[in-house]
DSSP file (Angstrom, degrees, kcal/mol; ACC not computed):
  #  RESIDUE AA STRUCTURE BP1 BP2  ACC     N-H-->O    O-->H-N    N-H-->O    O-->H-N    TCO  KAPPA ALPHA  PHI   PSI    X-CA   Y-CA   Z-CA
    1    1 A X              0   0    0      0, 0.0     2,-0.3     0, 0.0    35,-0.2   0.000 360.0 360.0 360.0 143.8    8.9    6.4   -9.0
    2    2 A X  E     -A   35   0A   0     33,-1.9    33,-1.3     2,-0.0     2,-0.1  -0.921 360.0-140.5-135.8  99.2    7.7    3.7  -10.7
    3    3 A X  E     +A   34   0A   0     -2,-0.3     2,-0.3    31,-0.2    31,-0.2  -0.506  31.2 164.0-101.1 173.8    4.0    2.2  -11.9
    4    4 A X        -     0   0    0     29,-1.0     2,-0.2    28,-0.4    -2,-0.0  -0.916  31.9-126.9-167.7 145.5    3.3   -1.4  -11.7
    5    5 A X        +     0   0    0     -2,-0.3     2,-0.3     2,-0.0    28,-0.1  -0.604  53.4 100.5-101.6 165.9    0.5   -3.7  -11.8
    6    6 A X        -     0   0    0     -2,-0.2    26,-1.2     2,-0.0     2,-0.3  -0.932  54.0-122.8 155.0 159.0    0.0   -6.1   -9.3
    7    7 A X  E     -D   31   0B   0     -2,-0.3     2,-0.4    24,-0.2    24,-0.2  -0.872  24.2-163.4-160.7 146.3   -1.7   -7.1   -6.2
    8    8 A X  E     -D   30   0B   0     22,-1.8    22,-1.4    -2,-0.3     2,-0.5  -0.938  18.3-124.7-126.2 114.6    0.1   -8.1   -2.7
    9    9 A X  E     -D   29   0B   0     -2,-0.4     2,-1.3    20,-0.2    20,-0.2  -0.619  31.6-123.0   5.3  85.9   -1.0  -10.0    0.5
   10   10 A X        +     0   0    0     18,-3.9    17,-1.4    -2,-0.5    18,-0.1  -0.483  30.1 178.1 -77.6 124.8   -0.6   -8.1    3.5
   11   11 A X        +     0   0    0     -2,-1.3     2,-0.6    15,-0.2    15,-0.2   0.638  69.1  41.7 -71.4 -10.4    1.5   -9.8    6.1
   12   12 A X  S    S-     0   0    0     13,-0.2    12,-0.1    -3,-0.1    -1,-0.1  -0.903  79.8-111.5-123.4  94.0    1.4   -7.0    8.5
   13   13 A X        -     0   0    0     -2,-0.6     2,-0.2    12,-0.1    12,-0.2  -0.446  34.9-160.3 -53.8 146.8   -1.3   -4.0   10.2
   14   14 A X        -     0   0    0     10,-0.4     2,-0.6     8,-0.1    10,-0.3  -0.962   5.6-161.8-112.3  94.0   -0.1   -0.9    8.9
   15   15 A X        -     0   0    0     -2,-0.2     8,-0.1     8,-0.1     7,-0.1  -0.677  20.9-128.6 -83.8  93.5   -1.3    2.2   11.0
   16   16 A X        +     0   0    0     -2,-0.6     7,-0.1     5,-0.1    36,-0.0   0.232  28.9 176.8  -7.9 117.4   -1.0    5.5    9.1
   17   17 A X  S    S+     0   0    0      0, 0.0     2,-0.1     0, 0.0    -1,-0.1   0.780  74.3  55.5 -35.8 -70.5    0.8    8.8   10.6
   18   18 A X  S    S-     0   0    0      1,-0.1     3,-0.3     4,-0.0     0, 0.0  -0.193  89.5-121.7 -95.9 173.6    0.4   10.8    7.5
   19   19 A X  S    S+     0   0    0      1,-0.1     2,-0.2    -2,-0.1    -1,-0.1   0.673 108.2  55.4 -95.8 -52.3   -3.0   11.6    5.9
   20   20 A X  S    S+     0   0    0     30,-0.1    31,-2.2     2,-0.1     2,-0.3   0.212  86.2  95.7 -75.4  24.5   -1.6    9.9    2.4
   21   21 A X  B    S-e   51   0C   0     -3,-0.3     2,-0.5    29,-0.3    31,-0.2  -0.909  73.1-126.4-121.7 148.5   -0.7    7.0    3.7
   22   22 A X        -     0   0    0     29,-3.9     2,-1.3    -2,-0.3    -8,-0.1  -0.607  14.9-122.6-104.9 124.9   -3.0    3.8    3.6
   23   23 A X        -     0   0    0     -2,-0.5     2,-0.5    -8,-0.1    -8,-0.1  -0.463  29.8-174.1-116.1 156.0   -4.2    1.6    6.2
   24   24 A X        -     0   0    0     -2,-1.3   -10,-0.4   -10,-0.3     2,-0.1  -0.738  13.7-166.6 -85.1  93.6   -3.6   -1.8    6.1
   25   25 A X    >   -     0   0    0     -2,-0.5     3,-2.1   -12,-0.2     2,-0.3  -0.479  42.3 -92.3 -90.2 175.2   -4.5   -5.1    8.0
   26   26 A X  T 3  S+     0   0    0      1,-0.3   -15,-0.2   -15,-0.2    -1,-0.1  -0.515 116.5  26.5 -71.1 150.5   -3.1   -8.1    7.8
   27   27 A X  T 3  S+     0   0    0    -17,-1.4    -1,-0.3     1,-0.5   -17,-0.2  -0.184  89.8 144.6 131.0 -10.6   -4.7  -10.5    5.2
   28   28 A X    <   -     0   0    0     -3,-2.1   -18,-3.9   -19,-0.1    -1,-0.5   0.011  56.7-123.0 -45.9 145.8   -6.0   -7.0    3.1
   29   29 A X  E     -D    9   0B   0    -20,-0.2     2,-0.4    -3,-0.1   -20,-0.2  -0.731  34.3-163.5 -75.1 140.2   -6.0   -7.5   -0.7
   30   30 A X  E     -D    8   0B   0    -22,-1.4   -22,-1.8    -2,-0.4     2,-0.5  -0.968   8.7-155.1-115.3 110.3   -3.5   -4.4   -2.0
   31   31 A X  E     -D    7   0B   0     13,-2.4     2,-1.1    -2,-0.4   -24,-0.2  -0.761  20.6-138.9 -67.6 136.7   -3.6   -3.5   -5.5
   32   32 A X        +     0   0    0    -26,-1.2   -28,-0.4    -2,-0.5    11,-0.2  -0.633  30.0 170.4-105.0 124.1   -0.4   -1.9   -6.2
   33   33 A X        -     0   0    0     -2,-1.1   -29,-1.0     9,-0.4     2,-0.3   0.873  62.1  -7.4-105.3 -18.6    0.0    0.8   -8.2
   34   34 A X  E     -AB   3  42A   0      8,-1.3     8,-1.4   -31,-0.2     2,-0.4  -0.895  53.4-132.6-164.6 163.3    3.7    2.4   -8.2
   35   35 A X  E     -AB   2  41A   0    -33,-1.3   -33,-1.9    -2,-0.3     6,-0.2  -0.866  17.5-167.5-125.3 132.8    6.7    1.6   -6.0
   36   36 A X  E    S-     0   0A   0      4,-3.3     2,-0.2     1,-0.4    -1,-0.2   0.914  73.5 -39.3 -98.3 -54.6    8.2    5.2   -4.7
   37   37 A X  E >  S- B   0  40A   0      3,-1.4     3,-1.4    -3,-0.1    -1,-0.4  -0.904  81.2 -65.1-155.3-177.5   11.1    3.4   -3.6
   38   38 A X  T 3  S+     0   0    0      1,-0.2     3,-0.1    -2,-0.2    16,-0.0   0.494 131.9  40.1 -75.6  20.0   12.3    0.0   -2.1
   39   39 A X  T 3  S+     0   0    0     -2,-0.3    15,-0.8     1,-0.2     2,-0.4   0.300 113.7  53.8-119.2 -19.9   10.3    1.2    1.5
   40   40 A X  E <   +BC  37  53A   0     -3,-1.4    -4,-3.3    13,-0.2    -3,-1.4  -0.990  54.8 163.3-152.2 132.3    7.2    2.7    0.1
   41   41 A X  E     -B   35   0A   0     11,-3.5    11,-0.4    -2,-0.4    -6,-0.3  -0.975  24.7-126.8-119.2 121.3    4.6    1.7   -2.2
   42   42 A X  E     +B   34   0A   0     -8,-1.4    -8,-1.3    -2,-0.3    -9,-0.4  -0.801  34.8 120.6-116.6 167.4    1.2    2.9   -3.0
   43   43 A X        -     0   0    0      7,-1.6     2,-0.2    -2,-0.3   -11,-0.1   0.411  37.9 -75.9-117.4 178.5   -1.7    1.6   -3.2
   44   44 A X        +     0   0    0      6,-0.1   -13,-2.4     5,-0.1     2,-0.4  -0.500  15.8 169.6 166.3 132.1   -5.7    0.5   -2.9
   45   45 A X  B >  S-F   48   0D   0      3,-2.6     3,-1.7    -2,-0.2   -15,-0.1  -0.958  80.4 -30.8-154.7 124.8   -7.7   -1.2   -0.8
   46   46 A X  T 3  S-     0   0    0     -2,-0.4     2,-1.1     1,-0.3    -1,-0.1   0.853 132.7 -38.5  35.1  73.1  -11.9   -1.5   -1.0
   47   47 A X  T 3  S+     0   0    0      1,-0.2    -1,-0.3    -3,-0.0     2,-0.1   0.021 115.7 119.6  71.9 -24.4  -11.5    2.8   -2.7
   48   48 A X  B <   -F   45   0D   0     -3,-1.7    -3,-2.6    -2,-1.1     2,-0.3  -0.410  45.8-171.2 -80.1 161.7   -9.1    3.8   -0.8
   49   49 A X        +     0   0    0     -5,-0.2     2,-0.2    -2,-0.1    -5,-0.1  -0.960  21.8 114.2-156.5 138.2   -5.7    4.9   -1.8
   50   50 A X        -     0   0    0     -2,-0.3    -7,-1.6    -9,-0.1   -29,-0.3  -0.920  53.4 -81.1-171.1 164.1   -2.5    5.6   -0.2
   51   51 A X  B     -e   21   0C   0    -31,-2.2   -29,-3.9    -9,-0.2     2,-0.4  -0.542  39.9-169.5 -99.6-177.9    1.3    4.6    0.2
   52   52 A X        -     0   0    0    -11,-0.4   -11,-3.5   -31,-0.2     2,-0.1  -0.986  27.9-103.9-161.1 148.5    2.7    1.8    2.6
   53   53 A X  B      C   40   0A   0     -2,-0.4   -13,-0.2   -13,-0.2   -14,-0.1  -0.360 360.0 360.0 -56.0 143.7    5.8    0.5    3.9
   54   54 A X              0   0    0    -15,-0.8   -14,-0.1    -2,-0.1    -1,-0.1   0.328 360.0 360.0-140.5 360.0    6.9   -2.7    2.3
């Protein structure tokens, strides 16, 4: 785990599964707040927060 600043362009809808996980449409601003590993990141978008595929 890893934190990082940042902010990301989504290419992609993301629907959520899990209850932590955030979702995304495409063109969403993402702040990015730590990288879990090179598949999952998490996240923030208008208060919410959650992880995401990348």
């Amino acid at each position: 785990e890893q934190h990082i600043d940042g902010e990301a362009i989504v290419k992609y809808d993301f629907i959520p599964v899990k209850s932590y996980e955030l979702q995304l449409k495409k063109g969403d601003k993402v702040i990015l707040l730590r990288k879990f590993d090179n598949n999952w990141y998490e996240g923030r978008v208008n208060h919410n927060e959650g992880i995401f595929p990348v």
